[in-house]
N, C-alpha and C positions, 0 to 999 in steps of 0.2 A: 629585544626581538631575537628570536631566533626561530630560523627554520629547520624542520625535520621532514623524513622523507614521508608521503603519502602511502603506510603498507599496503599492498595491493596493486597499485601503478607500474610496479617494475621499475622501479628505481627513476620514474618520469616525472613525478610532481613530488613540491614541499609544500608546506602550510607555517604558517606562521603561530607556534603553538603558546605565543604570548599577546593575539590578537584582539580584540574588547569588540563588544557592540557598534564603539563609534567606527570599529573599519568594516563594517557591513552594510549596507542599504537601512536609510531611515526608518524604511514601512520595512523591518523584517521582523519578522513575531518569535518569539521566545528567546531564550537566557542564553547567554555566552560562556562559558567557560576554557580554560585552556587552549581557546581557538578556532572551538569549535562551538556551534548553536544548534541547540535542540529543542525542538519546536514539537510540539502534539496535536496531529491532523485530524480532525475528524469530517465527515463527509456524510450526505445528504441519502436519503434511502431512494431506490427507485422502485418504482409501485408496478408490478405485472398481474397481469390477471388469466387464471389458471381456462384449457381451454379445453380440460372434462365436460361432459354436457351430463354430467351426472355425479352422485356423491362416488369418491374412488380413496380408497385407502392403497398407499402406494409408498416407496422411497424415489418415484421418478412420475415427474408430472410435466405436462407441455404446457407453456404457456406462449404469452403474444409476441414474445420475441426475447429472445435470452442475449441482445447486445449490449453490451457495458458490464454484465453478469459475471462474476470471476469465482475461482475456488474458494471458499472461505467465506464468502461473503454473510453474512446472518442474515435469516429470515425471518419474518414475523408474520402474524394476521390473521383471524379470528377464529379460524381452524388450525393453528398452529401450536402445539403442547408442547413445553418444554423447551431447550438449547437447541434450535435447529440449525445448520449451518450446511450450504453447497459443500460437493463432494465430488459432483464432476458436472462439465456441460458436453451438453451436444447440439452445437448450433445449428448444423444443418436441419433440422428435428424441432429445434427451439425448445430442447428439454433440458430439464435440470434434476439430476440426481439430488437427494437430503440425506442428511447427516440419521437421520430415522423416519423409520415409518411412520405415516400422517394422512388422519381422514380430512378428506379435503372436498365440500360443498364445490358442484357446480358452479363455473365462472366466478371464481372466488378471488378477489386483489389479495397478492402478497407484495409483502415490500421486502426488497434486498439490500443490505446494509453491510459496507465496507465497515469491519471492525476500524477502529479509532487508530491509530499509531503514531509512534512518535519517528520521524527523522533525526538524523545528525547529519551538518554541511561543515566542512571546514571553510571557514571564513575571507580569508587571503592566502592564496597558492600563486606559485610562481613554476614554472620549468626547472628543473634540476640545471645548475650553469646558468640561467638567466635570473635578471635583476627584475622584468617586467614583474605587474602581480597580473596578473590573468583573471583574478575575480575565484569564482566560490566551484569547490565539485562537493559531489553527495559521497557523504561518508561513510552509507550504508550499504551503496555501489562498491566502492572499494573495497569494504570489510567481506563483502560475499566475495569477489574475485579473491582477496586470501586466503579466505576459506576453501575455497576452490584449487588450490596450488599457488598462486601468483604472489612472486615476494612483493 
């Protein structure tokens, strides 16, 4: 066993970078390696229906409410050609910017779909000086803070 420091934390947290499956939670989904577990999320589409009252070729269409909607998310639906993907929202508006322009039928359901991704969690972390284990942080949290400056 040995711990190193969490990059990104600011010298706050360590992990246990020789920790196995059995020190994480029974139900926890995907493979362990060096301490860390990475898991592949994939998420359920959510279905809007466009609120044109006429056929409109557009990159910016209103629909029945743009909550849960994020950048990126992929679009589909039976007027939809090609890689579509949001670009920008505008919730006050309930509109959504596309990745391209799209003829799009009257009251027409699209579905919005978070691309699939993988996480990584370090598995057993403790406080820099402390013995406790604290349980599991996200390691994809951390990686952006160092990316960002944070040793």
């Amino acid at each position: 066993m040995a711990f190193v420091a969490v990059t990104g934390s600011n010298n706050v947290w360590q992990y246990d970078n020789a920790a196995t499956a059995s020190d994480t939670y029974s139900d926890a989904q995907g493979s362990v390696s060096g301490g860390i577990r990475t898991q592949t999320v994939t998420f359920a589409g959510l279905t809007r229906t466009t609120q044109n009252t006429a056929e409109s070729t557009s990159t910016t269409f209103a629909i029945d409410t743009a909550n849960e909607i994020m950048t990126g998310f992929v679009v589909t639906g039976t007027d939809i050609s090609g890689t579509v993907t949001v670009t920008s929202i505008n919730r006050a508006n309930n509109e959504v910017v596309l990745s391209s322009e799209q003829t799009i039928g009257a009251e027409h359901e699209l579905t919005f779909t978070r691309p699939s991704s993988v996480t990584k969690t370090y598995i057993k972390c403790r406080k820099v000086g402390e013995t406790a284990i604290r349980g599991e942080l996200n390691k994809d949290y951390y990686d952006q803070k160092h990316a960002d400056g944070t040793p």
